[in-house]
N, C-alpha and C positions, 0 to 999 in steps of 0.2 A: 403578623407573627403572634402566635398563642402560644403562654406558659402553662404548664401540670405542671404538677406536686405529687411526684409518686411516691410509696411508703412502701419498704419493704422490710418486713420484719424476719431477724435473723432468729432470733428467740425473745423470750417474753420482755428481756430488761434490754435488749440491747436492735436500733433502730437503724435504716440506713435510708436514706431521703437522696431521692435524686431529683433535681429539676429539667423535665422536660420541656426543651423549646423547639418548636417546629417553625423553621424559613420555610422561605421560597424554594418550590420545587421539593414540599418533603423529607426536606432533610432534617436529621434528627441530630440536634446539639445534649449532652449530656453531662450535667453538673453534677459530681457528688459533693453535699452538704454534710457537714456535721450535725448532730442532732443538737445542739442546744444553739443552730444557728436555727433550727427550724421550731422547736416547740420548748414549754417547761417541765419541770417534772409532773408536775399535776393535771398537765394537757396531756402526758405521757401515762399516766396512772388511768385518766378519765380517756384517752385510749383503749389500753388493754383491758378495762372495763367492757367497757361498750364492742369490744371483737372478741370478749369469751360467752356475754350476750349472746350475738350474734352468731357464733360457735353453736352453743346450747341450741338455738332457733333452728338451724339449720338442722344438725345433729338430730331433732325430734323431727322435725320435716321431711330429712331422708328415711326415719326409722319409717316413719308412714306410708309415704312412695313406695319402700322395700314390700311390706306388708300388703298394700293394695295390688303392686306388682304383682308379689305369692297369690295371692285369693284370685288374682283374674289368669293369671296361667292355672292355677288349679284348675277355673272353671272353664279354661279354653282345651284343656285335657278331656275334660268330662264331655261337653262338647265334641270334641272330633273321636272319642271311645263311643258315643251314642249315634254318630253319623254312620263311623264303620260298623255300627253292628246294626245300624239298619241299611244298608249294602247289602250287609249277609244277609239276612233274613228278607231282601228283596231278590237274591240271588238264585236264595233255596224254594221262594214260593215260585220264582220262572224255571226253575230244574223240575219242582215238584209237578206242573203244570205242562212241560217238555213229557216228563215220561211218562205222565197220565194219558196221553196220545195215543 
């Protein structure tokens, strides 16, 4: 049998903690705790610290992803506009070479 310590945050000041225990066969036991069975305020403050942190990190991480995304679909556009127009221009020199005949 293993226990977790799950955290779920309803809003910034206010916490809800469940304890998960897994038996035999997967089964899922679930305790709701009060929060001041689970942390103090200061482990509470040195929380929400450390996840608007982690917020921030993230938040710049996806703006980057976002941006690198745009710049290679950009240049996957350009790409396949340079494919098809050389199609055409392979198209026109076997027309142009057909009625040269």
């Amino acid at each position: 049998m293993s226990q977790k310590l799950l955290c779920l945050t309803l809003n910034v000041n206010q916490f809800l903690y469940y304890s998960i225990t897994e038996h035999r066969h997967n089964d899922m036991h679930y305790e709701c705790m009060t929060p001041c069975q689970v942390t103090s305020d200061s482990d509470k403050e040195n929380t929400i610290a450390f996840l608007l942190k982690e917020l921030n990190i993230l938040r710049t991480s996806n703006k980057k992803l976002q941006e690198k995304l745009a710049k290679e679909d950009k240049e996957q556009r350009k790409l396949k506009f340079k494919l098809e127009l050389q199609e055409k221009e392979t198209e026109a020199k076997i027309a142009e070479k057909t009625a040269g005949r």
